[in-house]
Backbone as CSV, one residue per row, in Angstrom:
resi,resn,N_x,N_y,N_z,CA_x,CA_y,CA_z,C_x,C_y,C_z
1,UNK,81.544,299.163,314.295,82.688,298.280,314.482,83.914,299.113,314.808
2,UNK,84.631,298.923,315.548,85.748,299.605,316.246,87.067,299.418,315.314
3,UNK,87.825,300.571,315.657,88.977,300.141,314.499,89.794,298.971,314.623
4,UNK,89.961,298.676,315.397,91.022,297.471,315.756,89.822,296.146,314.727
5,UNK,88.865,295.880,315.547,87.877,294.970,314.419,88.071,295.376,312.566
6,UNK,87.725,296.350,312.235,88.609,297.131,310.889,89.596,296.123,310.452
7,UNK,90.744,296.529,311.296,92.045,296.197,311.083,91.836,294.273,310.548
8,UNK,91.296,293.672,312.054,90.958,292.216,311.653,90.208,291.275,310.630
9,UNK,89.464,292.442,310.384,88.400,292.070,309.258,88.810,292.529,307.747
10,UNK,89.807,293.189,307.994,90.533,293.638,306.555,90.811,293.127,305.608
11,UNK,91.253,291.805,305.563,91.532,290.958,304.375,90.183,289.637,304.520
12,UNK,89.287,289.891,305.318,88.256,289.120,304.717,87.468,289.740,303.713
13,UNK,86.993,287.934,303.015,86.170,288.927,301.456,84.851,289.252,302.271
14,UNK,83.804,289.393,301.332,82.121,290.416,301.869,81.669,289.253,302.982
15,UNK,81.738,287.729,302.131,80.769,286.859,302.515,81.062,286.569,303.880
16,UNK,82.109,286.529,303.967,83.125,286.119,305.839,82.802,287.456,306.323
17,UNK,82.319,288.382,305.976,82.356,289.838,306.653,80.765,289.868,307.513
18,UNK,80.023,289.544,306.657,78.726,289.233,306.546,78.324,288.197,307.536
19,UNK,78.720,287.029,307.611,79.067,285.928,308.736,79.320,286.488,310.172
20,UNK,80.501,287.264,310.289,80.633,288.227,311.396,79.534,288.670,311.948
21,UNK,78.638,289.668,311.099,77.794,290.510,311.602,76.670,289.608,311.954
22,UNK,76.385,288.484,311.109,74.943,287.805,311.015,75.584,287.351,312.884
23,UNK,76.757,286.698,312.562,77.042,285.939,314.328,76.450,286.831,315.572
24,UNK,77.120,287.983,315.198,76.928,289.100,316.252,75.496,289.342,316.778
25,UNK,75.026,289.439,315.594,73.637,289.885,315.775,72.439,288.993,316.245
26,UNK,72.870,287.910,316.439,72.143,286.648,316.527,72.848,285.659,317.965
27,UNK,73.880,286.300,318.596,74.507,286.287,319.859,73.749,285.500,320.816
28,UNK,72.718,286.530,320.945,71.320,286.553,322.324,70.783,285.186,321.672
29,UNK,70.533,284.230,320.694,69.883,283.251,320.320,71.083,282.374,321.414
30,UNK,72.294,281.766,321.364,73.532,281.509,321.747,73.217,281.574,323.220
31,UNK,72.971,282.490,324.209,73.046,282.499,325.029,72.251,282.777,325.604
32,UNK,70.657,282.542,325.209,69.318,281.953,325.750,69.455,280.493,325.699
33,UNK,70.333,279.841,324.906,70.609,278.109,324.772,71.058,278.088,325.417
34,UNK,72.659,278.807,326.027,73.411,278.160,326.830,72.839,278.713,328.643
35,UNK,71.479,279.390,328.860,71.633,279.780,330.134,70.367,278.621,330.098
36,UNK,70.017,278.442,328.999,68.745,277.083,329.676,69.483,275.638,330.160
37,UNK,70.471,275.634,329.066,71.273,274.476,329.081,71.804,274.105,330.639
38,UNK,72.208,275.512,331.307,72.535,274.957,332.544,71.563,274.804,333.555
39,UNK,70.520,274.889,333.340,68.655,274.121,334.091,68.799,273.032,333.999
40,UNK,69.374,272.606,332.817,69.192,270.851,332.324,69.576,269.759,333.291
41,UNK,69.082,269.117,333.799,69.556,267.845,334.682,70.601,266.977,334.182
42,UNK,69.942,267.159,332.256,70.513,265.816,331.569,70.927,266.953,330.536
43,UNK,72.072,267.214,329.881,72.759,268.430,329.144,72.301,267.665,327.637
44,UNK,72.056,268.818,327.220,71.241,268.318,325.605,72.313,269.056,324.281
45,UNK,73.545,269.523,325.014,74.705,270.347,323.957,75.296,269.284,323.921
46,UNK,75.972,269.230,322.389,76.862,268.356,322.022,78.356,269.316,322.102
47,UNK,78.117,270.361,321.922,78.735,271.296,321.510,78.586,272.826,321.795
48,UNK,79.260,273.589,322.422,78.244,275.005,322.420,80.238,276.603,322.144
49,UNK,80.041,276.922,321.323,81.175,277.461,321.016,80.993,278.765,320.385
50,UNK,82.149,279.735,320.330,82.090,281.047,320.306,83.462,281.143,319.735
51,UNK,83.206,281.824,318.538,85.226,282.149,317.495,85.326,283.713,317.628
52,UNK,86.634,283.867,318.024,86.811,285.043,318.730,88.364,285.458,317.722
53,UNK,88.257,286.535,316.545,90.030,286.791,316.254,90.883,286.958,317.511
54,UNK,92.173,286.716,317.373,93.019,286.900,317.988,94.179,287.589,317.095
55,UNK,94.906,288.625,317.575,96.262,289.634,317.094,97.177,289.700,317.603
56,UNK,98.269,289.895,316.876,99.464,289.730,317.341,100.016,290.904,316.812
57,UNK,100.680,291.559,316.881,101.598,292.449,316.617,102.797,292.571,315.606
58,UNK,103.141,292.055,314.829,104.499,291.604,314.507,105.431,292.753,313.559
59,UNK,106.779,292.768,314.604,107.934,293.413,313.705,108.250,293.437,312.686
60,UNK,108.083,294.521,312.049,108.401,294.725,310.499,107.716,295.217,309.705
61,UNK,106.742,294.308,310.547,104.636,294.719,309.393,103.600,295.366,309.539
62,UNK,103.109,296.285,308.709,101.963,297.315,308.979,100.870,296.347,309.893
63,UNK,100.247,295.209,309.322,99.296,294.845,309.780,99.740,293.464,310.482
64,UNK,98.890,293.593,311.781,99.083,292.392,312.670,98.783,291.110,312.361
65,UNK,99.234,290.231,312.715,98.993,288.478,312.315,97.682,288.143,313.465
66,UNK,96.731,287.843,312.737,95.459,287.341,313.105,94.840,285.528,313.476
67,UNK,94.150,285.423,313.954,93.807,283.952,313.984,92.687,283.986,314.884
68,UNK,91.758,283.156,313.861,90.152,283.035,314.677,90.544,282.276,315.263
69,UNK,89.877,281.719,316.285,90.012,280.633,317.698,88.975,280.604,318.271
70,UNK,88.176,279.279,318.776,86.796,278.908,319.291,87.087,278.688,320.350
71,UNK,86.486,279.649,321.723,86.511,279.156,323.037,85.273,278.260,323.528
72,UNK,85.572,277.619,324.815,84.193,277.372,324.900,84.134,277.544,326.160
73,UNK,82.769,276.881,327.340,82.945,277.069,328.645,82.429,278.425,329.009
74,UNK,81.114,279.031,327.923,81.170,280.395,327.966,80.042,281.241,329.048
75,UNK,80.614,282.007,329.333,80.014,283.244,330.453,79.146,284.338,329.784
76,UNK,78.522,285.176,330.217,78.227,286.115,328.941,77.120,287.227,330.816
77,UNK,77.998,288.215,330.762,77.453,289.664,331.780,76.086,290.425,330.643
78,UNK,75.985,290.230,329.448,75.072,291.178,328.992,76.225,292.061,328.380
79,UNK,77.248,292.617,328.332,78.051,293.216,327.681,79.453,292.140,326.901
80,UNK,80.158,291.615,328.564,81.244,290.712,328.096,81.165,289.594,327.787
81,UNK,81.771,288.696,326.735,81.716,286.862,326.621,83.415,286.596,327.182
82,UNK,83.324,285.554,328.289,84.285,284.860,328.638,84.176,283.749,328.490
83,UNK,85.257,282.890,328.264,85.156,281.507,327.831,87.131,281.033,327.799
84,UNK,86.981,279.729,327.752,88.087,279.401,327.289,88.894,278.712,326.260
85,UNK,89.752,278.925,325.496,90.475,278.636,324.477,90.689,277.381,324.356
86,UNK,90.107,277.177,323.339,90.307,275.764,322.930,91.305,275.577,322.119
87,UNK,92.011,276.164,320.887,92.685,275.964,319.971,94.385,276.372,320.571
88,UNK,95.091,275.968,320.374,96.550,275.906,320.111,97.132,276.342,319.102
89,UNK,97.426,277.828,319.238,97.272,278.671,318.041,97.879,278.421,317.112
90,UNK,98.483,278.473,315.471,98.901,278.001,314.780,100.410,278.810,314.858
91,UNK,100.364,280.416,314.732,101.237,280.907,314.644,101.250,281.987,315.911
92,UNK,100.558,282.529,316.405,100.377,283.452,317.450,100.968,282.914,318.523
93,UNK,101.909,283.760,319.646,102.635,283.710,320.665,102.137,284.186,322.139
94,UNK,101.191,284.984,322.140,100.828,285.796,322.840,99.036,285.523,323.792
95,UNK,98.930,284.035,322.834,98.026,283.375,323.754,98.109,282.218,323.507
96,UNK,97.181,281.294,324.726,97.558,279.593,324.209,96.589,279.123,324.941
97,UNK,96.497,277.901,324.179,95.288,276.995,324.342,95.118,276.721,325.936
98,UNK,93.653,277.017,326.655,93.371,277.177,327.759,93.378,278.665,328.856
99,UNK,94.247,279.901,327.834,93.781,281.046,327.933,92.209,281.174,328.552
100,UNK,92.305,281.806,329.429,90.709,282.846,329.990,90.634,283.840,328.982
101,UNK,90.011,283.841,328.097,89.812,285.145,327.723,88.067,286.036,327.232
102,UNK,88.252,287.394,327.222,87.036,288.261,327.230,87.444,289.116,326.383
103,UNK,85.800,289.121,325.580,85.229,290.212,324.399,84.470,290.492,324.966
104,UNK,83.571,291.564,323.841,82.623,292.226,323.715,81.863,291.234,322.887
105,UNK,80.377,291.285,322.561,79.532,290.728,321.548,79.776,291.087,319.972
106,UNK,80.474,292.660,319.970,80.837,293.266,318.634,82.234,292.953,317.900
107,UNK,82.863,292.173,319.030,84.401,291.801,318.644,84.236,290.170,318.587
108,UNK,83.117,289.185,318.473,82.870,287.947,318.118,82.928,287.392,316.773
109,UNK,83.833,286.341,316.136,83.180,286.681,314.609,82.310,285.137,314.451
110,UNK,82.103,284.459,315.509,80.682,283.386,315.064,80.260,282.811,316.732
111,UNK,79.417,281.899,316.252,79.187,281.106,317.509,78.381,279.808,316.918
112,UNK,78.589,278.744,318.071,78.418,277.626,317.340,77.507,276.954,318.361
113,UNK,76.108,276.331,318.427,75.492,275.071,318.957,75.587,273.613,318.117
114,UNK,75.200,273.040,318.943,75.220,271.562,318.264,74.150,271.136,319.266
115,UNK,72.784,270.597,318.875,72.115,269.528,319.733,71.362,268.762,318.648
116,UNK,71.879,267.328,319.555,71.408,265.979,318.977,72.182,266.053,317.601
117,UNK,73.766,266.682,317.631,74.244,266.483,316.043,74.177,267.703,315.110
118,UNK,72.977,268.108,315.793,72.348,269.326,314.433,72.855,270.773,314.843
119,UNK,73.657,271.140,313.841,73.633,272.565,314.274,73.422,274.173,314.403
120,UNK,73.899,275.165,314.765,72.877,276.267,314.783,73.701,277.242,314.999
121,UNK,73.522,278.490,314.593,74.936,279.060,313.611,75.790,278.672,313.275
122,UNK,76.927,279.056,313.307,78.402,278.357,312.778,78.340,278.993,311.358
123,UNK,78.188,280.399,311.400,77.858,281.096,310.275,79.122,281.409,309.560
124,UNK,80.522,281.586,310.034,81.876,280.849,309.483,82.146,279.787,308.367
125,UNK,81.345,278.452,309.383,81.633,277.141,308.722,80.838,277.506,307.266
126,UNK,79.850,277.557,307.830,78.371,277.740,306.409,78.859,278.789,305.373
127,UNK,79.793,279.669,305.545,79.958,280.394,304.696,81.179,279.747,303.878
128,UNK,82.074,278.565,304.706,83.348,277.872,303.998,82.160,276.896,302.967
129,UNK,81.577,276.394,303.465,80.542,275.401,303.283,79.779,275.353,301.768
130,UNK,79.423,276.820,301.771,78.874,277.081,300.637,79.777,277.154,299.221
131,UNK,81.161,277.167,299.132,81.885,277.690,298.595,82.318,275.847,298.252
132,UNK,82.205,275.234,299.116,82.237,273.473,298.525,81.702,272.531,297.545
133,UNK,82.493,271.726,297.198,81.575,270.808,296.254,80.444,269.661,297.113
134,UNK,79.709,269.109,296.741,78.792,268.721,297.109,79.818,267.563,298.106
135,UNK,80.502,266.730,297.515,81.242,265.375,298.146,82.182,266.346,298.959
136,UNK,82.387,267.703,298.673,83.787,268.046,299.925,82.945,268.556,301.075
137,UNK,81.569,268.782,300.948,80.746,269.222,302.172,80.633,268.059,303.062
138,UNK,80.583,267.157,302.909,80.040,265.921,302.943,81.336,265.620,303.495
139,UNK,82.242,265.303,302.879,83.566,265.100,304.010,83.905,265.679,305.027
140,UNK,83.635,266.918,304.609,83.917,268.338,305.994,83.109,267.675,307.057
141,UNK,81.503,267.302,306.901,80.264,267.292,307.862,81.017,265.890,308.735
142,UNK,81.273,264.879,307.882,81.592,263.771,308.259,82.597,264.019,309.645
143,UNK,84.001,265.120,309.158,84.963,265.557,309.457,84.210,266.094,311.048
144,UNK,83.352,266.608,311.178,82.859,267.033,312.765,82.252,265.963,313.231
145,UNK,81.144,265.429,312.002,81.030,264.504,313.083,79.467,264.944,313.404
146,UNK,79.066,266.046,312.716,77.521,267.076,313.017,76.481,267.109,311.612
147,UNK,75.816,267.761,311.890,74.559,268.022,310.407,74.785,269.301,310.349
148,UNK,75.203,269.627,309.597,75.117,271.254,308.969,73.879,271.502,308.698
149,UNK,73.704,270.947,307.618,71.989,271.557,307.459,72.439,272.008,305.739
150,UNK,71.402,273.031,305.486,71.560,273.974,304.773,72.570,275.187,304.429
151,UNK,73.089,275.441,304.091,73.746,276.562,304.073,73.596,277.954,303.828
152,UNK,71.954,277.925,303.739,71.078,278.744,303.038,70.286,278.900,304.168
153,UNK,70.256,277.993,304.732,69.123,278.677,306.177,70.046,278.019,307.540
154,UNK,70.490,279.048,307.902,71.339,278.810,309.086,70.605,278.705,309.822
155,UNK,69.939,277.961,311.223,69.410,277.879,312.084,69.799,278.264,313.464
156,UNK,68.247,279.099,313.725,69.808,279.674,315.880,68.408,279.418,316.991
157,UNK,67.641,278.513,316.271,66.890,278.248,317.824,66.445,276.792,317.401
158,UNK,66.433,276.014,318.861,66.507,274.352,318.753,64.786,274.612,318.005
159,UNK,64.736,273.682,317.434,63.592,273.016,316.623,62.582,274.509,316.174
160,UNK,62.995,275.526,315.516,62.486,276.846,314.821,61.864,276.081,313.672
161,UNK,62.253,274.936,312.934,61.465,274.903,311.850,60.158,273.815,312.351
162,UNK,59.800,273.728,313.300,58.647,273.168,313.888,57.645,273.533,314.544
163,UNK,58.674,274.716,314.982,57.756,275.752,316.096,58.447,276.818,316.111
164,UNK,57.826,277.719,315.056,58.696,279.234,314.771,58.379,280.078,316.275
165,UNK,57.459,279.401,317.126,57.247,280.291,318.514,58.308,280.131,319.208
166,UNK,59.125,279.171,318.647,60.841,279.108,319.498,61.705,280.183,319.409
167,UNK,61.446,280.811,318.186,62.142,282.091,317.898,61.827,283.175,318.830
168,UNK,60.564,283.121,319.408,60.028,284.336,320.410,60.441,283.816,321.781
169,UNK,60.210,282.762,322.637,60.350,282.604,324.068,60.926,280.831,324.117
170,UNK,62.302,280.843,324.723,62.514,279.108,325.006,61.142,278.365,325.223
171,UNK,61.135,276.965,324.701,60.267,276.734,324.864,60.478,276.102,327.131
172,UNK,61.911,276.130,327.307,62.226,275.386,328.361,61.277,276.757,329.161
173,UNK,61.302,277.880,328.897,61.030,278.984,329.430,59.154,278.713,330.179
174,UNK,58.635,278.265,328.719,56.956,278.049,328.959,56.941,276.554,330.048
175,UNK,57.447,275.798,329.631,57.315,274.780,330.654,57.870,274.834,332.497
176,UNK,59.107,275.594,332.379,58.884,276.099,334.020,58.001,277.598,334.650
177,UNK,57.486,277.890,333.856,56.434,278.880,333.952,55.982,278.970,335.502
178,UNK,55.175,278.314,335.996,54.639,277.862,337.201,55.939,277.623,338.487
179,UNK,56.615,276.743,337.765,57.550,276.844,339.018,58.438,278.125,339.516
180,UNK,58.326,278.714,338.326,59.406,280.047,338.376,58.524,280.794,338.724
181,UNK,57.390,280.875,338.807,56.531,281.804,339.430,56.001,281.613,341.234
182,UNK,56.288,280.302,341.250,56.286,279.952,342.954,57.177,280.140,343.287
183,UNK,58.360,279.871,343.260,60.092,280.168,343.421,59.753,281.755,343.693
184,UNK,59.931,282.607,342.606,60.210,283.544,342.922,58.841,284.099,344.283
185,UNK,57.574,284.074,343.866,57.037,284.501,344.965,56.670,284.173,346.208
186,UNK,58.086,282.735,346.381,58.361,282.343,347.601,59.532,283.079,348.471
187,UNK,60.205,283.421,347.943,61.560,283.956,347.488,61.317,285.289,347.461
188,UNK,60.372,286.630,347.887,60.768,288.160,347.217,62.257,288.605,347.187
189,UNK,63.249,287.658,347.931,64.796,288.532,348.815,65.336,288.218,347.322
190,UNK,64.783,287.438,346.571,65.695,286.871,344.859,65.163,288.024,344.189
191,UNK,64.013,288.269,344.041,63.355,289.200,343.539,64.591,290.569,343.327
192,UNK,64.422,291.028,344.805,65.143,292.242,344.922,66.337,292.242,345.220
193,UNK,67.113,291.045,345.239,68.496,290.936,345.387,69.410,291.566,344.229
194,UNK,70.641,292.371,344.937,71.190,292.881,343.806,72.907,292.271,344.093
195,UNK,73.430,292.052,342.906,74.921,291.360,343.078,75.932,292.228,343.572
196,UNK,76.947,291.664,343.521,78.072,292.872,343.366,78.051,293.751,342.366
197,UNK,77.722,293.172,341.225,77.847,293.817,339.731,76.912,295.203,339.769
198,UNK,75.715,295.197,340.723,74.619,295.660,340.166,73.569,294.951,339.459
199,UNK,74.055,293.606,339.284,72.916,292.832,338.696,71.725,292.328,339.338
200,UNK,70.765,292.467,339.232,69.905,292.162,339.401,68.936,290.344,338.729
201,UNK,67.921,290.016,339.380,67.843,288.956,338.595,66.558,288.938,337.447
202,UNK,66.202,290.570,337.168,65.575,291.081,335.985,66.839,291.145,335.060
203,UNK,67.558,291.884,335.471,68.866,292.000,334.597,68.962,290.547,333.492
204,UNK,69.269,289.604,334.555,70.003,288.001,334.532,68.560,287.660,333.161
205,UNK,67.358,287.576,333.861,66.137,286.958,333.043,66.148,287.892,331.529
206,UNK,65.736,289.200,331.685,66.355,289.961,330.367,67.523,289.649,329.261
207,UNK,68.414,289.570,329.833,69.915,288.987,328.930,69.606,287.986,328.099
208,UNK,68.674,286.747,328.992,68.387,285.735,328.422,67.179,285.039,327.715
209,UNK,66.196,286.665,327.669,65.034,286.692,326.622,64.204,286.103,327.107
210,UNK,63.761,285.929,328.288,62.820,285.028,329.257,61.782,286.021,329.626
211,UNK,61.127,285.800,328.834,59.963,287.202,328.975,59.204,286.601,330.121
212,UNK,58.414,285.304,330.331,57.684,285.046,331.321,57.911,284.962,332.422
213,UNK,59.869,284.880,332.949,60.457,285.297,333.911,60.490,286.850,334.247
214,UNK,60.581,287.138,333.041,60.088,289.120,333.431,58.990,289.616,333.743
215,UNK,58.203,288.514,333.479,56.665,289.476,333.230,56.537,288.884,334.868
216,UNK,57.231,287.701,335.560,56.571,287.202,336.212,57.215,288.535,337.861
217,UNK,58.556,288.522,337.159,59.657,289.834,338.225,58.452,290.781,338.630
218,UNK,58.176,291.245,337.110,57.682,293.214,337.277,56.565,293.025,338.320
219,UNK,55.578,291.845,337.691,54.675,291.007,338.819,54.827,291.585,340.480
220,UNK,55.703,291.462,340.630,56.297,290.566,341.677,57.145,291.706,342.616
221,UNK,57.279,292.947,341.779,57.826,294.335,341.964,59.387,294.653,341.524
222,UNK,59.869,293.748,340.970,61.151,294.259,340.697,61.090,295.608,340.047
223,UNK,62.329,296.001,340.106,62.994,297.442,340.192,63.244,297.556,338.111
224,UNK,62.602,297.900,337.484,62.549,297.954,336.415,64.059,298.863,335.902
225,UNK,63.789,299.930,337.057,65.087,300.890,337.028,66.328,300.996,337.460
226,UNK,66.330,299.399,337.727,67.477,299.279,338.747,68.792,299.001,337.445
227,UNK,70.005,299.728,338.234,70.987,299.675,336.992,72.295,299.217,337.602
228,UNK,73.154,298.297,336.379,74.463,297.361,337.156,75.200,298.814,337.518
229,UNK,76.346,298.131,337.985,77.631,299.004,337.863,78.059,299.393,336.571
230,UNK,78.162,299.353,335.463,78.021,300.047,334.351,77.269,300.726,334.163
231,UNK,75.766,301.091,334.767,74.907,301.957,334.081,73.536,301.323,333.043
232,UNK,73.500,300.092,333.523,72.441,299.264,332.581,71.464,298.890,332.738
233,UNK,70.253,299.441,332.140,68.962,298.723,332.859,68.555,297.592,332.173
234,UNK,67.805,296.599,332.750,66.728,295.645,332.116,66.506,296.203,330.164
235,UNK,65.978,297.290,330.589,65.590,297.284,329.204,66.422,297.929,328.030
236,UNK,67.916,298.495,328.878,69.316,298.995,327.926,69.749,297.317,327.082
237,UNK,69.577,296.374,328.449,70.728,295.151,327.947,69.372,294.285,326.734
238,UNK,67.891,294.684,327.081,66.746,294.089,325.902,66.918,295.000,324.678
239,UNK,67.669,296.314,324.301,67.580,296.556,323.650,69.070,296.481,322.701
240,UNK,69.914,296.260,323.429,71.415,296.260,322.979,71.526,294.321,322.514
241,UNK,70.616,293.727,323.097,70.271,292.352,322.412,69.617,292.190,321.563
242,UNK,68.702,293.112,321.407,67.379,292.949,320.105,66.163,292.115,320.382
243,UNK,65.842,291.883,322.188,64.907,290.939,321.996,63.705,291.874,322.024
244,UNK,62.849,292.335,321.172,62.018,292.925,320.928,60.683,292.950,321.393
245,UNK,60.701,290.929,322.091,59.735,291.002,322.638,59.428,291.325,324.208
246,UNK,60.720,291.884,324.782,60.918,292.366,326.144,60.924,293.854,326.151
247,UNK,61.411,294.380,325.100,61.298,296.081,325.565,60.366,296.646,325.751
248,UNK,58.756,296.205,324.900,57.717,296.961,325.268,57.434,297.118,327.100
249,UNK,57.643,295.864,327.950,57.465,295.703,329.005,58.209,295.888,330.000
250,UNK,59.342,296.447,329.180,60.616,296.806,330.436,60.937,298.542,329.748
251,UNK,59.828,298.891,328.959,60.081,300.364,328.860,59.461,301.292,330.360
């Protein structure tokens, strides 16, 4: 964690600290939802959000004036999250509601789904959550308008307690299987097309934990070694995500 994060995280107690890291680390769940979500014909998010501190500087005082804030509308390169500001800051001057703004995955402190109501991290809320009485949870839940759930088992993939194989590959992933495999080997120029960025569309499928889109690339000859303009391969951005079940095959 970088010092400036330090600085922000300073007057949180363990459990909000802890929330942070669980968010962070659980990112790539977040944005395997939101890159299927935009396949969808018919959008199945009620909700899809990312809380980002914000600092201010202020005269007089050692430490800067802080404020979490949930963007939404979000982008995500494999390194940066862009999105936009939803909140109207309470006390901060120096940004405002509808701001563009960009992090890193390590400077995030939650992220939030909602489908069909139910939701999936919001490891923030769940940590205010737990600290409630039974009737003030219950007002809060009312208060969104969503199902929390548990507070004890945070959930980060749609329907995991039905089909823990959701945790390994979207299931949207297994069902276009076939088509994504005619597409692309109709298509080799997608295959080997590279962006401005350096991105590639192993890159793109990697980020977003789509192993049968990878397996179907390497297939197919993509450039295993091919690296963005930063310096990143397929299997830097599978391993800086944690999807574990892509690195054996993109080593």
């Amino acid at each position: 964690m970088s010092q400036e994060n330090n600085v922000i995280y300073t007057e949180q107690n363990a459990k909000m600290k802890a929330a942070y890291l669980k968010a962070q680390s659980t990112f790539n769940y977040f944005w395997r939802e939101i890159y299927w979500e935009a396949k969808r014909v018919v959008p199945a998010h009620d909700l899809a959000l990312v809380k980002i501190p914000f600092q201010q500087k202020i005269e007089g005082k050692e430490q800067p004036l802080v404020e979490h804030m949930w963007i939404s509308e979000i982008d995500f390169d494999g390194e940066f999250i862009t999105g936009i500001l939803q909140n109207a800051p309470n006390k901060l001057t120096n940004v405002a509601e509808g701001d563009t703004v960009t992090r890193k995955v390590s400077e995030i402190s939650d992220w939030m789904l909602s489908i069909d109501r139910k939701t999936y991290g919001g490891y923030t809320i769940q940590a205010l959550r737990s600290d409630m009485t039974d009737k003030a949870r219950e007002n809060h839940d009312n208060a969104w308008g969503l199902n929390f759930g548990d507070y004890n088992n945070i959930l980060i993939a749609h329907q995991q307690e039905e089909k823990e194989e959701n945790l390994i590959e979207h299931p949207m992933s297994k069902v276009m299987e076939k088509p994504a495999r005619d597409f692309f080997t109709e298509n080799l120029d997608v295959v080997a097309a590279v962006g401005e960025n350096g991105m590639t569309r192993l890159h793109t499928e990697t980020i977003a934990g789509n192993k049968i889109a990878v397996g179907i690339l390497l297939e197919l000859g993509a450039d295993k070694n091919a690296k963005t303009k930063t310096g990143k391969t397929a299997f830097d951005f599978a391993t800086a995500l944690n999807w574990s079940h892509l690195i054996p095959i993109l080593k």
